[in-house]
Structure formats: structure tokens, C-alpha cells
MARBADREN-714530 format. One record per residue (C-alpha): x, y negated, z; residue number from 1. Coordinates in nm, 3 decimals, padded with zeros to 5 digits. Example, Ala and Ser with C-alpha at 12.3 -4.5 7.8 and 13.67 -1.06 7.14 Angstrom:
% MARBADREN-714530
[balum [01.230,00.450,00.780],1]
[balum [01.367,00.106,00.714],2]
//
This chain:
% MARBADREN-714530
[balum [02.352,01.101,02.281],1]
[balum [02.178,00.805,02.268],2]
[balum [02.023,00.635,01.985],3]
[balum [02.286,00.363,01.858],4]
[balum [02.076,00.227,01.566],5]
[balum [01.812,-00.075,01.559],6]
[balum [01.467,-00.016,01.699],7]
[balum [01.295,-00.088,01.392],8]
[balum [00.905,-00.047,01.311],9]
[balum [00.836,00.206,01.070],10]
[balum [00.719,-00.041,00.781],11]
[balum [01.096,-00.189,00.793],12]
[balum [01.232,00.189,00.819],13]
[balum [01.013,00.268,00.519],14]
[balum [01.151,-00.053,00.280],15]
[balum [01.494,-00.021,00.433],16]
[balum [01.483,00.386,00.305],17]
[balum [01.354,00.270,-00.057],18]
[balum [01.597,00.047,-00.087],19]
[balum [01.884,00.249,00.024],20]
[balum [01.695,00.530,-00.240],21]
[balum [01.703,00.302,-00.544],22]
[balum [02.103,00.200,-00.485],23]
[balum [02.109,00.584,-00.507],24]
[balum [02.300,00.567,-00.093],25]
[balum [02.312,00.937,-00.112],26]
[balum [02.486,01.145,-00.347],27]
[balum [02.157,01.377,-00.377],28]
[balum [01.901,01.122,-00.387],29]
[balum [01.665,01.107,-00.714],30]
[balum [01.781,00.809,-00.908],31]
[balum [01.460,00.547,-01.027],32]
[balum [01.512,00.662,-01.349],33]
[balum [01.484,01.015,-01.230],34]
[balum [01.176,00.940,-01.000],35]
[balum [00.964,00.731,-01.316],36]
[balum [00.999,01.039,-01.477],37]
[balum [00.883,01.304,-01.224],38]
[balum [00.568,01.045,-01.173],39]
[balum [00.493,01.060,-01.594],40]
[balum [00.499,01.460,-01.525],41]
[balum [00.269,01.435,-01.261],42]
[balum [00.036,01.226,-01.473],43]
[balum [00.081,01.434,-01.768],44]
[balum [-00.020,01.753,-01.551],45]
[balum [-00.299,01.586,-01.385],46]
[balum [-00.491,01.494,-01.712],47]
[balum [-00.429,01.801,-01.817],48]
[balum [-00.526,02.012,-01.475],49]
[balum [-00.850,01.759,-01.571],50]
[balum [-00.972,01.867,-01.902],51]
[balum [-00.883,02.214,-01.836],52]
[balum [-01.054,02.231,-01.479],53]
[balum [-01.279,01.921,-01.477],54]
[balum [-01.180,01.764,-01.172],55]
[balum [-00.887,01.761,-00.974],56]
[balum [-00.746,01.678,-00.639],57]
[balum [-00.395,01.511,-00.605],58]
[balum [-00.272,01.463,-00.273],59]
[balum [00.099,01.260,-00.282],60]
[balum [00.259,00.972,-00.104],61]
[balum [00.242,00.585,-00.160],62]
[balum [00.502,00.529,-00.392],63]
[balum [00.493,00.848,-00.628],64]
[balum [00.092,00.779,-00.624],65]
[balum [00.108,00.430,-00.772],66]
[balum [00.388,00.528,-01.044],67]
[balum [00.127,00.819,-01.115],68]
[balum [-00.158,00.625,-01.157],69]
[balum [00.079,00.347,-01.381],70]
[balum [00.176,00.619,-01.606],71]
[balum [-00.213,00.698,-01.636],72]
//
């Protein structure tokens, strides 16, 4: 079958995915509200991963990084 959709580049893919995520397009996707608070977890278990351990080493994706680091 071929491919029916736009040829898009993968920036536009990438905003056109985020948006569709926030309107919640998919009954399973994680709402915003749902996503802000997995990030304030993450920060929450990465200072304390750092005063138990000292240092630590977070390896994420764009998005979930910068909510991390504005929950820091």
C-alpha cells in the first residue's frame, strides 16, 4: 500500500504529534495534566537519586527533559 499521507519533515511530524497529544487525539494518550505530573516525579526522584548517590545520569527526550528541569 502506498503511503497516502503528506511528506512532511520530521520537525513538522514532531509539532503536528504534540499537538495532536495535548488535544488528547487518542483515547490512551497522557493528558498535559497527566504528563506535568510524571515530569515533577522525575524531578522529585532525581534530587533524590542525587543526595542519596551524589551524582546522577538522566537520559530522556526533549519535552519531558525541559518540564524536568522546570520542576527543578
Amino acid at each position: 500500500t502506498k503511503w497516502r499521507f503528506p511528506r512532511l519533515s520530521i520537525p513538522v511530524w514532531a509539532v503536528f504529534y504534540r499537538v495532536m497529544q495535548l488535544f488528547r487525539y487518542s483515547p490512551n494518550a497522557e493528558s498535559f495534566a497527566e504528563f506535568k505530573k510524571r515530569a515533577r516525579g522525575c524531578a522529585n526522584q532525581l534530587i533524590e537519586f542525587g543526595n542519596d548517590h551524589g551524582c546522577v545520569v538522566f537520559i530522556g527526550h526533549g519535552l519531558i527533559n525541559r518540564f524536568i528541569i522546570k520542576e527543578y
